[in-house]
C-alpha positions, 0 to 999 in steps of 0.5 A: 890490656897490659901484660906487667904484673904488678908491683911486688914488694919482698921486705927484708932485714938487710942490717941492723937498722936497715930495711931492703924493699926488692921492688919487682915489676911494673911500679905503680902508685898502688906499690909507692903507696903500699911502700909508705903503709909499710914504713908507717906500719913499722914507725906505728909498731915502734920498728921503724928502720933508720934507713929503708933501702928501695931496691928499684932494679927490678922494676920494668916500667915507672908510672909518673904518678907512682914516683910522686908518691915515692917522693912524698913517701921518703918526705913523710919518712924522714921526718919521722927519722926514716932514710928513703934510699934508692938503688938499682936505678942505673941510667933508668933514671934518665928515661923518666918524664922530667918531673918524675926524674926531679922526685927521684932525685931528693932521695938519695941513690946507689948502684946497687942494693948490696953498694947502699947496705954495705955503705949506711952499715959502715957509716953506722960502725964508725965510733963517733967522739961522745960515743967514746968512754972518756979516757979510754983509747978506742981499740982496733 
């Protein structure tokens, strides 16, 4: 019998266009896929983040199965226009079985949730060319 709970998901607003899933205590393939029903739900609804930030500091144990579907989760996703990011996987990462380890590694990862929000939002800031009005001097 084991005593982790089971995966806990809390889904906030971090930023515009930015969604952080806090994902708390044993990760199992019933959390990844309640991850992917969560994107989907708001990719259905017309809500659909442009990134979604996987807070994975507080998880106690990874199942294999369950970093598969994560893969197959940010796969799907970014087709649909959807970044999957991880954070808070430190030097974890390195205790997963090898194929559970090469799945994380196509997502992209941060230090921390707060590192990868503070990051996606000062790329969305920067002014790109054809944003600007022509003939107007960006300000600032």
């Amino acid at each position: 019998m084991r005593n982790d709970p089971v995966t806990g998901l809390a889904v906030e607003t971090a930023a515009p266009g930015v969604r952080l899933v806090r994902v708390t205590g044993r990760l199992d393939r019933q959390g990844a896929e309640a991850i992917g029903r969560m994107i989907d739900a708001q990719r259905a609804c017309g809500t659909a983040p442009a990134h979604v930030v996987l807070d994975l500091g507080g998880v106690s144990e990874f199942d294999g199965a369950a970093t598969e579907e994560l893969g197959g989760v940010a796969a799907r996703s970014r087709e649909d226009g959807v970044r999957v990011h991880l954070a808070g996987c430190g030097g974890r990462a390195e205790l997963l079985p090898l194929r559970a380890h090469r799945v994380l590694l196509r997502c992209s990862a941060f230090p921390s949730a707060e590192a990868a929000v503070r990051e996606l939002t000062a790329h969305a800031r920067v002014p790109r060319p054809r944003d600007r009005v022509a003939g107007v001097a960006p300000t600032g």
